[in-house]
N, CA, C and O atoms as a MOPAC input file, in Angstrom:
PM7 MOZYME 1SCF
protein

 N     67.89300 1    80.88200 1  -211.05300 1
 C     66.58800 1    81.12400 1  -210.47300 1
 C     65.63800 1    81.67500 1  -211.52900 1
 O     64.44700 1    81.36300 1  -211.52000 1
 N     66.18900 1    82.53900 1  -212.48600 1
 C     65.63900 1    83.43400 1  -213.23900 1
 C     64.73300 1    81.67900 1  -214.33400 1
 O     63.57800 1    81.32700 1  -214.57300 1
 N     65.58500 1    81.33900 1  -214.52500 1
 C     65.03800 1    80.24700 1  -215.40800 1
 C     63.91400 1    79.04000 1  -214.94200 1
 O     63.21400 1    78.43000 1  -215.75100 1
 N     63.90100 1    78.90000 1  -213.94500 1
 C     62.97300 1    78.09200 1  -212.84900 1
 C     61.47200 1    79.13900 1  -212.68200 1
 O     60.32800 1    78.68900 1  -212.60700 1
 N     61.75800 1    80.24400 1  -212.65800 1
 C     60.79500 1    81.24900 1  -212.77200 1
 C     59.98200 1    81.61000 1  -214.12900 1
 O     58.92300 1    82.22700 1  -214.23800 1
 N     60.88800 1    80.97700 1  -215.22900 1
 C     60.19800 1    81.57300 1  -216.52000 1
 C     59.68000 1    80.10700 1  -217.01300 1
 O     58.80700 1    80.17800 1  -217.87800 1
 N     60.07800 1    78.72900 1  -216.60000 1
 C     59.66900 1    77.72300 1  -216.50300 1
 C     58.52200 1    77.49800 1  -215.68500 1
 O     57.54600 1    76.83800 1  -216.04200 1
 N     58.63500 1    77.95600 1  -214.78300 1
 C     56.97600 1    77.16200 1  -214.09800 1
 C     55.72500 1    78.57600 1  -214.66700 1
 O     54.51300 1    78.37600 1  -214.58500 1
 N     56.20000 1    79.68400 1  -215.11500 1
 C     55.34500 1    80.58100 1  -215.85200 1
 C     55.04800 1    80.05900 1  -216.76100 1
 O     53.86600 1    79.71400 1  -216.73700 1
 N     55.99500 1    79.60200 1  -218.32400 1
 C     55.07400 1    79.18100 1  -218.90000 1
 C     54.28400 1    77.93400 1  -218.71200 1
 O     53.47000 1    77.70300 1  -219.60700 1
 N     54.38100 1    76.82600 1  -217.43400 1
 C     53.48400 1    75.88700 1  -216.95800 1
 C     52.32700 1    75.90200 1  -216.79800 1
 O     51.51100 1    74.98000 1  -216.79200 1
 N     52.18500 1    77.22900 1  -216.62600 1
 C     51.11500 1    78.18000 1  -215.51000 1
 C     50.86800 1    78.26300 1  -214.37300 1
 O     49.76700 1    78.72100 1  -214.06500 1
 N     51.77300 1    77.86000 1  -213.36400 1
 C     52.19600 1    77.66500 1  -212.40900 1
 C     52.41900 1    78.95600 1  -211.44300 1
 O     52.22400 1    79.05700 1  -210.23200 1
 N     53.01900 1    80.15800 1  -212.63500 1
 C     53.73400 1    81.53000 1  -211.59900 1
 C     52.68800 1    82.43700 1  -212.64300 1
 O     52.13600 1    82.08100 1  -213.68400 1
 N     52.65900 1    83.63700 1  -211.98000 1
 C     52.84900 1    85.19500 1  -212.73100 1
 C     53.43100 1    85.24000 1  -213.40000 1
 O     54.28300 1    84.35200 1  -213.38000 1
 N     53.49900 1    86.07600 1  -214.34800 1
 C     54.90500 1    86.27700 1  -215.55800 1
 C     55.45200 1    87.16100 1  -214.44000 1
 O     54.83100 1    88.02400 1  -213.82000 1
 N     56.74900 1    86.78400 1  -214.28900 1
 C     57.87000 1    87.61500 1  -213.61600 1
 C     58.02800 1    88.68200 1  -213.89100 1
 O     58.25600 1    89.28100 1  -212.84000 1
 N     58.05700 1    89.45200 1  -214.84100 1
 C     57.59800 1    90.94200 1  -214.82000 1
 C     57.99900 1    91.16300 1  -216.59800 1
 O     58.54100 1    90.28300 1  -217.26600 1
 N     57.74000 1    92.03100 1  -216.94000 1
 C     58.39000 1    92.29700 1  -218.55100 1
 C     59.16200 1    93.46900 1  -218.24700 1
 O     59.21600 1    94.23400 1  -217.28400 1
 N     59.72700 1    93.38400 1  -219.32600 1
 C     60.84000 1    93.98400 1  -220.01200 1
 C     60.93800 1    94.82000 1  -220.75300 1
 O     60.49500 1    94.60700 1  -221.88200 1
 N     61.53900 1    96.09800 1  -220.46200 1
 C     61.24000 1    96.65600 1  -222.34800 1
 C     62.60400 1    97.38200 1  -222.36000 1
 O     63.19800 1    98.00000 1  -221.47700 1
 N     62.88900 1    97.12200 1  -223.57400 1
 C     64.01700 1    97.39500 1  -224.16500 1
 C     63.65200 1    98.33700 1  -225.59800 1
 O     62.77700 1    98.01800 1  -226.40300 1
 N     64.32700 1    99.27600 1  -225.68400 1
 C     64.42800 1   100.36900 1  -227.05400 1
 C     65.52500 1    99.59900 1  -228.40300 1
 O     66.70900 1    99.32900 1  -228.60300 1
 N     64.12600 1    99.50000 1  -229.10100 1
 C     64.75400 1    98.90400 1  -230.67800 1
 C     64.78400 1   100.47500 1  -231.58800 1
 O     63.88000 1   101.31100 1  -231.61900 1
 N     65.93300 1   100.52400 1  -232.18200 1
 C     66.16900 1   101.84000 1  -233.20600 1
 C     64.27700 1   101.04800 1  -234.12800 1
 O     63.56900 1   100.05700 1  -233.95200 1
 N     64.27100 1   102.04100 1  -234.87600 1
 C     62.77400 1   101.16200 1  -236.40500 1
 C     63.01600 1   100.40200 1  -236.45700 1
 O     62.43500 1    99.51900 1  -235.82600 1
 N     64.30800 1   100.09400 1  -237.43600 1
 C     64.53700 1    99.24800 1  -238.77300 1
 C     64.20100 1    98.04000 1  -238.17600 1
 O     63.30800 1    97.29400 1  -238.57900 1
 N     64.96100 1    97.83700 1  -237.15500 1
 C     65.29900 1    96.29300 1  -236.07300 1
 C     63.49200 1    96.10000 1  -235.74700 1
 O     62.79400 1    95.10400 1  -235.93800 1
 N     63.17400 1    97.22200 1  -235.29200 1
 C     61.69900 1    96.49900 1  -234.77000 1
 C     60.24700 1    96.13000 1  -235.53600 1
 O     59.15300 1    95.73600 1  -235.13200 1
 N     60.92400 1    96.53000 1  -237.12000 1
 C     59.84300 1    96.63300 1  -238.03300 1
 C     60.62100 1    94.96600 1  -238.71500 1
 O     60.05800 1    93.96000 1  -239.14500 1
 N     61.82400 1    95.23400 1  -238.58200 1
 C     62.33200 1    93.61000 1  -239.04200 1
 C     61.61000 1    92.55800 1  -238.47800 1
 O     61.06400 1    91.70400 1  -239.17600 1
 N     61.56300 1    92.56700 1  -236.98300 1
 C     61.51300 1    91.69700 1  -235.99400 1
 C     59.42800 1    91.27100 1  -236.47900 1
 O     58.89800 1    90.24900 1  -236.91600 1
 N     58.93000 1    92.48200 1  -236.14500 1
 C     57.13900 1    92.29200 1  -236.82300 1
 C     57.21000 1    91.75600 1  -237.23800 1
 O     56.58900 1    90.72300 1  -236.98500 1
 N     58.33100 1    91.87600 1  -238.72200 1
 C     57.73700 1    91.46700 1  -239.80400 1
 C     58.05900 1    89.77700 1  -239.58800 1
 O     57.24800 1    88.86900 1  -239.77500 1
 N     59.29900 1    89.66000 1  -239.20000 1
 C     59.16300 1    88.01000 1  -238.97000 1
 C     58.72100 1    87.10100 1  -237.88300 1
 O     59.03100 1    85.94400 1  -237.59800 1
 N     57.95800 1    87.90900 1  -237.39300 1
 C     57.06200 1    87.30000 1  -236.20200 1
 C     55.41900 1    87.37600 1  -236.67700 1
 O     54.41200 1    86.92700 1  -236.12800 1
 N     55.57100 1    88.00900 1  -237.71900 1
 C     54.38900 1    88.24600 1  -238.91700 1
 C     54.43000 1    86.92600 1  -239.67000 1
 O     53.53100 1    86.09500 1  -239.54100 1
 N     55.52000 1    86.73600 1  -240.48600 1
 C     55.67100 1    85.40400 1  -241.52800 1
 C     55.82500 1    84.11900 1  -240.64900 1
 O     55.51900 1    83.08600 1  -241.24500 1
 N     56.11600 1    84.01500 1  -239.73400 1
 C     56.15000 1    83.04000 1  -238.54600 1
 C     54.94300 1    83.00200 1  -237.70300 1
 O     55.01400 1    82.47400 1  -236.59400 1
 N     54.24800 1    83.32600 1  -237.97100 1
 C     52.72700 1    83.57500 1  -236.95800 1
 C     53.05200 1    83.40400 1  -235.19600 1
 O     52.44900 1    82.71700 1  -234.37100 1
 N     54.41800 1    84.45200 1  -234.99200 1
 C     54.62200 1    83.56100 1  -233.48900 1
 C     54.07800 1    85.58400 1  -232.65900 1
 O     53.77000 1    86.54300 1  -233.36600 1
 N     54.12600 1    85.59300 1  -231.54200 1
 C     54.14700 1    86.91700 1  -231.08300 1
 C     55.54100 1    87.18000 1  -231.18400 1
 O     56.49200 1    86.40400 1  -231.08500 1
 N     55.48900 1    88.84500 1  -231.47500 1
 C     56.77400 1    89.30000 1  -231.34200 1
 C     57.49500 1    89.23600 1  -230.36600 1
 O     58.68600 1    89.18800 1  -230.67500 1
 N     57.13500 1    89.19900 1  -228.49300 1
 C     57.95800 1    89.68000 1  -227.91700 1
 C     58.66900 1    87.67900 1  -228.11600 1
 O     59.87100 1    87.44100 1  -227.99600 1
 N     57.76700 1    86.71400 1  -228.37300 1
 C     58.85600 1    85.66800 1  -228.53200 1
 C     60.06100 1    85.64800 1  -229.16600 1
 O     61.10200 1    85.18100 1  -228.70600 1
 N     59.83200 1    86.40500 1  -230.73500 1
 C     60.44900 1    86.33800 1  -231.67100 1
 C     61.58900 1    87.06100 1  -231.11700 1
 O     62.65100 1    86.52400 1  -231.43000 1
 N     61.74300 1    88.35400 1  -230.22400 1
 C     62.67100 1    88.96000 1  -229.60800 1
 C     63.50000 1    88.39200 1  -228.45300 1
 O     64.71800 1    88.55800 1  -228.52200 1
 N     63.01500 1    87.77300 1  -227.44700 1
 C     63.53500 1    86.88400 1  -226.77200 1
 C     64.24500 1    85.96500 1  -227.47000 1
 O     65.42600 1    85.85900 1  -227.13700 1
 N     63.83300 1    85.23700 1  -228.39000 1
 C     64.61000 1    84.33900 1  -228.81900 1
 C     66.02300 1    85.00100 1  -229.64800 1
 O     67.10800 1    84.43800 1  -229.79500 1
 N     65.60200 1    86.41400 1  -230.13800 1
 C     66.87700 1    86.76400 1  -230.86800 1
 C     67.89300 1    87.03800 1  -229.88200 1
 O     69.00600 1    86.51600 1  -229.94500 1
 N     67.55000 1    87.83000 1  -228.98300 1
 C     68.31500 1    88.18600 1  -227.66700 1
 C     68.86500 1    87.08900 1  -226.86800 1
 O     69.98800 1    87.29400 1  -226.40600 1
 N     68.20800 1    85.77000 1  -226.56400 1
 C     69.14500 1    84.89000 1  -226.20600 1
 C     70.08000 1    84.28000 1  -227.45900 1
 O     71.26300 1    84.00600 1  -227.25700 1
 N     69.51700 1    84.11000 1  -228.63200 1
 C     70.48700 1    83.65400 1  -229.64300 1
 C     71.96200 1    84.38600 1  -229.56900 1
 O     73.01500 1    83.74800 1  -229.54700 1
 N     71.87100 1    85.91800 1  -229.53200 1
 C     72.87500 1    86.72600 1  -229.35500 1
 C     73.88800 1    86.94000 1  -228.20100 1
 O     75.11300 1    87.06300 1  -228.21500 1
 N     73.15300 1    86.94200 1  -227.39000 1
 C     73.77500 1    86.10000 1  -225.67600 1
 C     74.81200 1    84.67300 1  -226.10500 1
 O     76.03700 1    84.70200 1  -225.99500 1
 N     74.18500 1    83.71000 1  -226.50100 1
 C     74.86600 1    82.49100 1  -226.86100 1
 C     75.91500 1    82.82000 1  -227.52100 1
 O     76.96400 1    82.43300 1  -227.00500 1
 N     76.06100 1    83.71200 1  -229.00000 1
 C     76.82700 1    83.65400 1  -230.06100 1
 C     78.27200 1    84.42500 1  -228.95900 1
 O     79.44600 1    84.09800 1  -228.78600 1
 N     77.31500 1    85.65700 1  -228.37000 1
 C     78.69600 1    86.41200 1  -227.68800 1
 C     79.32700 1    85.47300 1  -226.35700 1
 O     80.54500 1    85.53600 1  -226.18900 1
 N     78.46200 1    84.56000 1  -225.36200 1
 C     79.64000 1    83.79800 1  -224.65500 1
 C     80.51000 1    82.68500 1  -225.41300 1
 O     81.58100 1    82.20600 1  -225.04200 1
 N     79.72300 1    82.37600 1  -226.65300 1
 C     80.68500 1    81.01500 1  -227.34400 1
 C     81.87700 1    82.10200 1  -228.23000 1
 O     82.89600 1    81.59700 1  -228.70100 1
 N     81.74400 1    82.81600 1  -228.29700 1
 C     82.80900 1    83.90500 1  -228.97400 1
 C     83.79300 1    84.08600 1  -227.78900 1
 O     85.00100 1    83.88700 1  -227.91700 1
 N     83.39500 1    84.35200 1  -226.99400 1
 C     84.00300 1    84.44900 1  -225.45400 1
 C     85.26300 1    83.60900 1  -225.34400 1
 O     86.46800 1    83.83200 1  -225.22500 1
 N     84.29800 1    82.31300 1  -225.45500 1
 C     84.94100 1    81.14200 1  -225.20700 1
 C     86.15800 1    80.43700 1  -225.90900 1
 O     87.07400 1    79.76200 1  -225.43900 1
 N     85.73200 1    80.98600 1  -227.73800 1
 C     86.54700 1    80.72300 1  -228.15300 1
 C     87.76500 1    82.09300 1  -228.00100 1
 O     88.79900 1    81.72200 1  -228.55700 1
 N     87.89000 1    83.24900 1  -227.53200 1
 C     89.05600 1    83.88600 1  -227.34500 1
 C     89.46200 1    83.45900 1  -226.43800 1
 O     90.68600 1    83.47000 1  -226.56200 1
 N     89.03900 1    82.83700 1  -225.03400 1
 C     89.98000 1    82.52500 1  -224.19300 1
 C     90.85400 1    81.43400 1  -224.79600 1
 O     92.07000 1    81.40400 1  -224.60900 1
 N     90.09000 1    80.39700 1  -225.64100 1
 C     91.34700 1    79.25400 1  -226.40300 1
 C     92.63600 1    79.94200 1  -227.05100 1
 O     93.83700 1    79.67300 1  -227.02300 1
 N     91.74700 1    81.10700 1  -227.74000 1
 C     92.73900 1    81.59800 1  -228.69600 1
 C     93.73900 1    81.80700 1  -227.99600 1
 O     94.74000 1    81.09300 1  -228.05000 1
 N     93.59200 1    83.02200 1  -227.08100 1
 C     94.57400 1    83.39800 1  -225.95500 1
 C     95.49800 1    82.24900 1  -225.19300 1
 O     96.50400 1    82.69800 1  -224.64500 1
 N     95.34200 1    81.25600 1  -225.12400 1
 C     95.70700 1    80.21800 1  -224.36400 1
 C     97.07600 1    79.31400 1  -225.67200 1
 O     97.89100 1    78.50300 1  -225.23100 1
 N     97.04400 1    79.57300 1  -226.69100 1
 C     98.14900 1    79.57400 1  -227.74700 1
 C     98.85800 1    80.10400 1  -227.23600 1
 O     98.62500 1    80.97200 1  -226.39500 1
 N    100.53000 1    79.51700 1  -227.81000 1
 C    101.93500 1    80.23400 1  -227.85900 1
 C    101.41600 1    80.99300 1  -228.87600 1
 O    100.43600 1    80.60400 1  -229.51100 1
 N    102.23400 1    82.54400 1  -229.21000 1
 C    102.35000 1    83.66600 1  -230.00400 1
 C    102.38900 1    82.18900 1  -231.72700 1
 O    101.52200 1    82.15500 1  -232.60100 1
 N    103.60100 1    81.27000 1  -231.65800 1
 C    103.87600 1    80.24200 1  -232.76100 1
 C    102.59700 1    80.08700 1  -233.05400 1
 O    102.00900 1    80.83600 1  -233.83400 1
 N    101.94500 1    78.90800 1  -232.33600 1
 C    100.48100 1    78.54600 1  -232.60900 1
 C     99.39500 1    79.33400 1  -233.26100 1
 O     98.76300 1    79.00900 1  -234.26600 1
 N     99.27700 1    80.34200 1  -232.59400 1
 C     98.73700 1    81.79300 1  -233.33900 1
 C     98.80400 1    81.94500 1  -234.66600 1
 O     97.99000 1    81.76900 1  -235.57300 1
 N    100.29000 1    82.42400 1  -234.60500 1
 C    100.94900 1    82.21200 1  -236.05500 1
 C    100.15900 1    81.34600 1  -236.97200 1
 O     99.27600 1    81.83900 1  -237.67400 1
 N    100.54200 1    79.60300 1  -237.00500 1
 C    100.49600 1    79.03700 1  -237.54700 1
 C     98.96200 1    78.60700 1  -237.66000 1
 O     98.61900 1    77.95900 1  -238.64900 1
 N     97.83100 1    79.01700 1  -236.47300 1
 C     96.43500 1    78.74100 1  -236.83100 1
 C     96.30100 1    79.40900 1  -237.74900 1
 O     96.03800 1    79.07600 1  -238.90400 1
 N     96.54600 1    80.86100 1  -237.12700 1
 C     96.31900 1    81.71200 1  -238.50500 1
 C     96.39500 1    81.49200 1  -239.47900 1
 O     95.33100 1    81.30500 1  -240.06900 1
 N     97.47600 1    81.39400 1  -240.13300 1
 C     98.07700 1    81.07500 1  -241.89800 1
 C     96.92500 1    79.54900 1  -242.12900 1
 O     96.20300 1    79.46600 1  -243.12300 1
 N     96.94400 1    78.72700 1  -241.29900 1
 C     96.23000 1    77.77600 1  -242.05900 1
 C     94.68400 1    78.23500 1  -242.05100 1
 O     93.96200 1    77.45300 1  -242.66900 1
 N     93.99200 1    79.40800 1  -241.44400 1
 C     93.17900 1    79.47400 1  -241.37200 1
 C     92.89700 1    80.17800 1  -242.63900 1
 O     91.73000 1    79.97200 1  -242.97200 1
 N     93.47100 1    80.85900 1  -243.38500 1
 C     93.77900 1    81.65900 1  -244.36300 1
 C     94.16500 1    80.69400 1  -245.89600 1
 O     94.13000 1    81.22800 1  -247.00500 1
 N     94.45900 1    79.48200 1  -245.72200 1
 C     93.97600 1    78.50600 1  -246.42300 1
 C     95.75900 1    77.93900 1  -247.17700 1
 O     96.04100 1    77.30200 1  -248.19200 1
 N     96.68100 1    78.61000 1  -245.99200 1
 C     98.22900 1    78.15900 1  -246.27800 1
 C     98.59400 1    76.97100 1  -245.76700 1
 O     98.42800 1    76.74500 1  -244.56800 1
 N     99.07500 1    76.16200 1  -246.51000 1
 C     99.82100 1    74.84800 1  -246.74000 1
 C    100.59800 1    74.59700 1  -245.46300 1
 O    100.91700 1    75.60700 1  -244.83600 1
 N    100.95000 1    73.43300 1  -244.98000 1
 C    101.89800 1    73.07300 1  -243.56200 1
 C    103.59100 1    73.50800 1  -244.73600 1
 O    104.41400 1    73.90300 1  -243.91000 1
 N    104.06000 1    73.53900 1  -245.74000 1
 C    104.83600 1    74.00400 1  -246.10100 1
 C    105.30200 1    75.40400 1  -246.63100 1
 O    106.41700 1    75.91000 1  -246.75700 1
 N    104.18500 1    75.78500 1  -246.86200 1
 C    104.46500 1    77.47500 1  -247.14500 1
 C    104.15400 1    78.12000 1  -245.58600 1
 O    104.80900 1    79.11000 1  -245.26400 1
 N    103.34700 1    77.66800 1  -244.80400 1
 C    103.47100 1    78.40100 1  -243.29300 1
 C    105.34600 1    78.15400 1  -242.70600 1
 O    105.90800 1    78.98300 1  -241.99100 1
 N    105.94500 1    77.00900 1  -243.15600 1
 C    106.87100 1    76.83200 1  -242.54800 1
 C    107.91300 1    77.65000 1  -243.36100 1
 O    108.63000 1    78.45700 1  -242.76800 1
 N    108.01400 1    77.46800 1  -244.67900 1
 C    108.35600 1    79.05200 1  -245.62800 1
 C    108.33400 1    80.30300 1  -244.64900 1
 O    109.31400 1    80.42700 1  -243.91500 1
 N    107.43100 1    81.13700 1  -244.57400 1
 C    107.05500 1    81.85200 1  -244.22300 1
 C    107.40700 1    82.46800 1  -242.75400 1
 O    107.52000 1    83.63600 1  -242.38300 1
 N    107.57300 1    80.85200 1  -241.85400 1
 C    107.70800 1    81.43700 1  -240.85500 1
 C    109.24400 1    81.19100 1  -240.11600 1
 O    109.59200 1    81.44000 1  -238.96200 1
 N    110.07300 1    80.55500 1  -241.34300 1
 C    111.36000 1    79.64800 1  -241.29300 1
 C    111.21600 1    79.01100 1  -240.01000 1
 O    111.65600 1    79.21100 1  -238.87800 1
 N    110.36700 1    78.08500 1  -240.62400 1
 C    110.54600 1    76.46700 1  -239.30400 1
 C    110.14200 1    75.61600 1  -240.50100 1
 O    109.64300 1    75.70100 1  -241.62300 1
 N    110.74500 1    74.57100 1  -239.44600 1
 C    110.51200 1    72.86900 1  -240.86900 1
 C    108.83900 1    72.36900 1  -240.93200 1
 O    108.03500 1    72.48200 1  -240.00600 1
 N    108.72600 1    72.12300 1  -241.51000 1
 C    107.37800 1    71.19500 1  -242.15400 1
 C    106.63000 1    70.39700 1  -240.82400 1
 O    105.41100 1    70.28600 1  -240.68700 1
 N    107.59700 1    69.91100 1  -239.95000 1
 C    107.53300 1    68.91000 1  -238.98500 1
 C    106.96900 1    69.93400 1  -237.39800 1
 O    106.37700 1    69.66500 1  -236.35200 1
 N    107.54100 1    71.09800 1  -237.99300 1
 C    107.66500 1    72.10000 1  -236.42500 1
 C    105.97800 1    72.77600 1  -236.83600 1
 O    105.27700 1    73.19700 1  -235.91500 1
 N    105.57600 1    72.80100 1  -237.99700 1
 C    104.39100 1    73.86800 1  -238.23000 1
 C    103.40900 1    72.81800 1  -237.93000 1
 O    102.42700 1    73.19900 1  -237.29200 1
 N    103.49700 1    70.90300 1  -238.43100 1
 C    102.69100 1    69.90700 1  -237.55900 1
 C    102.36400 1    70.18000 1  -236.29300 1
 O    101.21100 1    70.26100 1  -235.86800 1
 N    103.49100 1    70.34400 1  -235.58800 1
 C    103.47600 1    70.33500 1  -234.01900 1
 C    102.89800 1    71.12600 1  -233.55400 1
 O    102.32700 1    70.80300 1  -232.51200 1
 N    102.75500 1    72.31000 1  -233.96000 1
 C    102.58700 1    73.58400 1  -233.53800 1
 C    100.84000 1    73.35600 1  -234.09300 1
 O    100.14300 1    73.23300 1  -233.08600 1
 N    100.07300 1    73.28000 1  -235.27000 1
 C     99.05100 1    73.00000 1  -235.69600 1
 C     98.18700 1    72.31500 1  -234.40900 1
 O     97.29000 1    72.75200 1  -233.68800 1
 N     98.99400 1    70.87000 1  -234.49100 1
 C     98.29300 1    69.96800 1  -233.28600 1
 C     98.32600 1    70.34700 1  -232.59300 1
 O     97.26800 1    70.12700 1  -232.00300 1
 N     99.18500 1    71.17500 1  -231.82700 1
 C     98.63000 1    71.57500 1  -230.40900 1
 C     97.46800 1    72.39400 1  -230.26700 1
 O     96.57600 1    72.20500 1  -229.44100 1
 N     97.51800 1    73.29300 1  -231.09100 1
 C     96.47000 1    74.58700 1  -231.33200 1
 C     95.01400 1    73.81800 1  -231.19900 1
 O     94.14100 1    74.35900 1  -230.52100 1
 N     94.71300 1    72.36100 1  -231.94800 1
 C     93.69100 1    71.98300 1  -232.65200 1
 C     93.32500 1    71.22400 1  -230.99400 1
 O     92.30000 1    71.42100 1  -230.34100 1
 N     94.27600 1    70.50600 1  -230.67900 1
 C     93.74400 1    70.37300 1  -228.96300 1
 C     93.47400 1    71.09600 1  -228.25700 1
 O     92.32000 1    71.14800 1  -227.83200 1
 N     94.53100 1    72.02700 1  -227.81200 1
 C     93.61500 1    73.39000 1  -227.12800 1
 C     92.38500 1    73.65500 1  -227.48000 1
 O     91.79900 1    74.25500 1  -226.57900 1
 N     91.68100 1    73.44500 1  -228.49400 1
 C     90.59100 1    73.89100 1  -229.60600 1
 C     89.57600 1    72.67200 1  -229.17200 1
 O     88.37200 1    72.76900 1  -228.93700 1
 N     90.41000 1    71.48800 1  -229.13400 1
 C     89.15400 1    70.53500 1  -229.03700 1
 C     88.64600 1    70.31100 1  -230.40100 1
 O     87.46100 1    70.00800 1  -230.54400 1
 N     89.32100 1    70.41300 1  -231.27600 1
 C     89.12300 1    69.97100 1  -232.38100 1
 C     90.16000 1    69.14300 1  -233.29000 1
 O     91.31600 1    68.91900 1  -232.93200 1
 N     89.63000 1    68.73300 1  -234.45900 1
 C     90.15600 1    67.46000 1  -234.90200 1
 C     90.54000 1    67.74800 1  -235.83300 1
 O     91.13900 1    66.73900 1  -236.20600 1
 N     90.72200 1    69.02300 1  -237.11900 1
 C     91.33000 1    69.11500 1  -238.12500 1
 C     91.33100 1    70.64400 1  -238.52700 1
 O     90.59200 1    71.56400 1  -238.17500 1
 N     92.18800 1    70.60900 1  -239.20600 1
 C     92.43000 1    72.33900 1  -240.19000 1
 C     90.53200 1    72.53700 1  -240.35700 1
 O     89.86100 1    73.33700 1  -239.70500 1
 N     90.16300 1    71.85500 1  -241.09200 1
 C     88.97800 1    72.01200 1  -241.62900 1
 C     88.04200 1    72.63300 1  -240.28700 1
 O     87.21200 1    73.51000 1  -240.52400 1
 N     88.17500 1    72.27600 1  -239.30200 1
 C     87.29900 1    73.13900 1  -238.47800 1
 C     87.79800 1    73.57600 1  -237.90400 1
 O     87.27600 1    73.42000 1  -236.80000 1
 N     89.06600 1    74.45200 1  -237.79000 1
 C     89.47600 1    75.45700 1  -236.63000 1
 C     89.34700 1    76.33800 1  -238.13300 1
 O     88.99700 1    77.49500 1  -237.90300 1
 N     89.49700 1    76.13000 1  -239.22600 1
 C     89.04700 1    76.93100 1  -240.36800 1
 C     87.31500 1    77.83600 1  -240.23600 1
 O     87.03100 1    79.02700 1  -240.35700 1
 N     86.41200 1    76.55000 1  -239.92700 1
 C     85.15700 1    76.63800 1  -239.23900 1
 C     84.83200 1    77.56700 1  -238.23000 1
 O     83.74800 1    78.15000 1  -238.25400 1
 N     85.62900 1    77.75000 1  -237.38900 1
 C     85.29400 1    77.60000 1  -236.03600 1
 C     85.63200 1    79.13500 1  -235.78900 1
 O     85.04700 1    79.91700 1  -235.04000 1
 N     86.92000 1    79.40200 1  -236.76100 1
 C     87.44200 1    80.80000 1  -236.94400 1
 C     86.96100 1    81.86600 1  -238.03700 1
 O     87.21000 1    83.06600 1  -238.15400 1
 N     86.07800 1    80.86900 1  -238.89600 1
 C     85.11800 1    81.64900 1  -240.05000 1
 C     85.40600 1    83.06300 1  -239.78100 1
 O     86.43600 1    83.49700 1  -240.29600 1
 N     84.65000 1    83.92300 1  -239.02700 1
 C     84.44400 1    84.85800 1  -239.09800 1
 C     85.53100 1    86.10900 1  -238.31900 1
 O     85.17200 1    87.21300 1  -237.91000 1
 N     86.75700 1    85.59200 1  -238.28700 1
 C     88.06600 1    86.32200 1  -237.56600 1
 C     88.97400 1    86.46700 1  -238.92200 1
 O     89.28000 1    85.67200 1  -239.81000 1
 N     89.25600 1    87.80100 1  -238.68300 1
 C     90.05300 1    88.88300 1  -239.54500 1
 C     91.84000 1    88.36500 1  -239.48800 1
 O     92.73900 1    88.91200 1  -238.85000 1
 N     91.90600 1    87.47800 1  -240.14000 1
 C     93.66500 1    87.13500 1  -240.22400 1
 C     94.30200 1    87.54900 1  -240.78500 1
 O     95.38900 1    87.03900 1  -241.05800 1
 N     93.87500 1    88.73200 1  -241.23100 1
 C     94.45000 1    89.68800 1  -242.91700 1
 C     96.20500 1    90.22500 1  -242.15000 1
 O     97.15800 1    90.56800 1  -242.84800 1
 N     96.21500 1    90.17500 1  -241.02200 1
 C     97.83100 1    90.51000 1  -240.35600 1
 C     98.97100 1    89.69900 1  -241.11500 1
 O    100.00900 1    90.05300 1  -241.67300 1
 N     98.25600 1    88.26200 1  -240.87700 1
 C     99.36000 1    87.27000 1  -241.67000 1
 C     99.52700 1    87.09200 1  -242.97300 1
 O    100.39000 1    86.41900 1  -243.53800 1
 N     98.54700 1    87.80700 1  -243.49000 1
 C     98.54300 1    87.62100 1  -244.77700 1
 C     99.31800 1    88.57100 1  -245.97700 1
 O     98.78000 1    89.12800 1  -246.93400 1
 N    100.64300 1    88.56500 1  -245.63000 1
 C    101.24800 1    89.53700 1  -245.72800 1
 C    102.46600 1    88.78100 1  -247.13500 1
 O    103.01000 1    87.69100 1  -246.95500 1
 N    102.62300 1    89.37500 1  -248.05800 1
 C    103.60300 1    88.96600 1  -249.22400 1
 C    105.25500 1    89.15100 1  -248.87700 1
 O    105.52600 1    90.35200 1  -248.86600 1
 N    105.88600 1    88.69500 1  -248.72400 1
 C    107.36100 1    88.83200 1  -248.29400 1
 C    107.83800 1    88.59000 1  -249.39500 1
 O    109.06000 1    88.58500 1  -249.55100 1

């Protein structure tokens, strides 16, 4: 509803549904000026838009822990290490299973994932802390 409401507002259709105000510490709100300054847009756009950007990033983060969660403890394992940039033979080293078992285990992960290769569950996991597995035996 909320969105049908902020749609026919900016039509000109409604009232603005009411505003908002939210407490920015400085730094954040002298940031935000300033690039709603070099962007010639109004600030409270420039804020809305960061605030839904951040909304997005945290349900697709969401989204991807429920995948994560949805792995065997193995899979885990073995996303991990390849995410960390280990070989289908040193993960199987590592985790004493064959070459063939750390495949299996890979592919499944990458379906659950909805994805199609090391290279983007590498992507996709960019910014997750695997430093657990990364351990010297």
């Amino acid at each position: 509803m909320y969105l049908w409401s902020r749609l026919l507002y900016r039509l000109g259709l409604r009232h603005d549904p009411g505003s908002h105000y939210y407490e920015l510490d400085d730094r954040l709100h002298t940031a935000l000026e300033d690039l709603a300054l070099r962007e010639q847009r109004p600030v409270k756009e420039v804020v809305s838009e960061f605030v839904a950007s951040g909304l997005n990033r945290r349900f697709s983060q969401d989204g991807i822990l429920l995948h994560w969660q949805s792995l065997s403890p193995r899979e885990q394992d073995v996303s991990a290490m390849a995410c960390l940039g280990y070989t289908n033979r040193q993960i199987a080293v590592r985790l004493g299973i064959s070459g063939e078992t750390v495949k299996t285990h890979l592919h499944n992960a990458l379906i659950k994932f909805n994805l199609h290769g090391r290279s983007e569950l590498r992507l996709l996991l960019s910014q997750w802390d695997f430093s657990a597995w990364d351990t010297q035996d």
